[in-house]
Residue, then its C-alpha position, 0 to 999 in steps of 0.5 A: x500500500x503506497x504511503x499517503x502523504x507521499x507522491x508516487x511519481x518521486x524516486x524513493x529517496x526523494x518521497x515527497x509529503x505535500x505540504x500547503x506551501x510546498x513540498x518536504x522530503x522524507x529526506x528533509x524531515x530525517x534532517x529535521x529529526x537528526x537535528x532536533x535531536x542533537x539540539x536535546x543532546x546537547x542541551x541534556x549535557x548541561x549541569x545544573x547547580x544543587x546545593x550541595x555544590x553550592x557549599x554553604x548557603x544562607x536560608x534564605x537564598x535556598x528557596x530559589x535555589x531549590x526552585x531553579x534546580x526543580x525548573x531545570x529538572x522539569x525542562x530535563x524531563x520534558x527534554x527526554x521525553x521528547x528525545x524519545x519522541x523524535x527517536x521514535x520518529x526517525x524509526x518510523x520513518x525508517x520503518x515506512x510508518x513516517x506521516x500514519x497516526x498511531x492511533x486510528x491509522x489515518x495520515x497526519x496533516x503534512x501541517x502538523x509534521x512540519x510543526x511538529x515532525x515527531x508527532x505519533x498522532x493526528x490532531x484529532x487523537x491527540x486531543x483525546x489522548x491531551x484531553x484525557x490526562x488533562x487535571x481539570x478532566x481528571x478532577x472531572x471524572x474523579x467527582 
């Protein structure tokens, strides 16, 4: 079965997914990939400061301190989360699933790979998924 987003007149290395305002390569958006993830590559070799490596420090100053560390974790996390995101991405592009929603198997808009070239899902899914882990919609199902 031909991939959807991919024109069938192009050579294979040169798969092409429409996109409103031209044209992206498969090719381009592996180099969109490979460069989003050395960007978190990068980013996730920067330490940051604790207290313990601060020495001693006045009470006063460890609240911030302590909140900065939290805040810098926070950005690790979400980081390698998406690092996982974009791994996943560059597999599936290897796998020919590049551009098909995990969910309900449909195409994901050419617009919302071009945003987001690591996302798994359509928007229409991803609303679900979003709204679902929501903490409103929890405290909402929890009543």
């Amino acid at each position: 079965m031909p991939h959807p987003l991919i024109s069938a007149k192009e050579p294979h290395e040169e798969d092409v997914v429409k996109k409103e305002t031209g044209t992206l390569t498969l090719k381009q958006y592996r180099e969109l990939l490979l460069a989003k993830r050395a960007d978190l590559r990068s980013e996730s070799g920067e330490e940051a400061v604790g207290l313990a490596e601060l020495g001693r420090v006045a009470e006063d100053d460890q609240a911030p301190i302590l909140h900065d560390h939290f805040i810098s974790l926070q950005v690790k996390q979400l980081d390698y989360q998406t690092l996982r995101q974009v791994d996943a991405a560059l597999e599936r592009l290897a796998s020919g699933d590049f551009g098909i929603c995990a969910s309900c198997g449909r195409a994901i808009s050419p617009k919302r790979l071009s945003a987001i070239p690591w996302a798994h899902c359509c928007i229409a899914c991803q609303e679900r998924v979003g709204s679902a882990h929501h903490p409103l919609n929890a405290a909402v199902r929890a009543a």
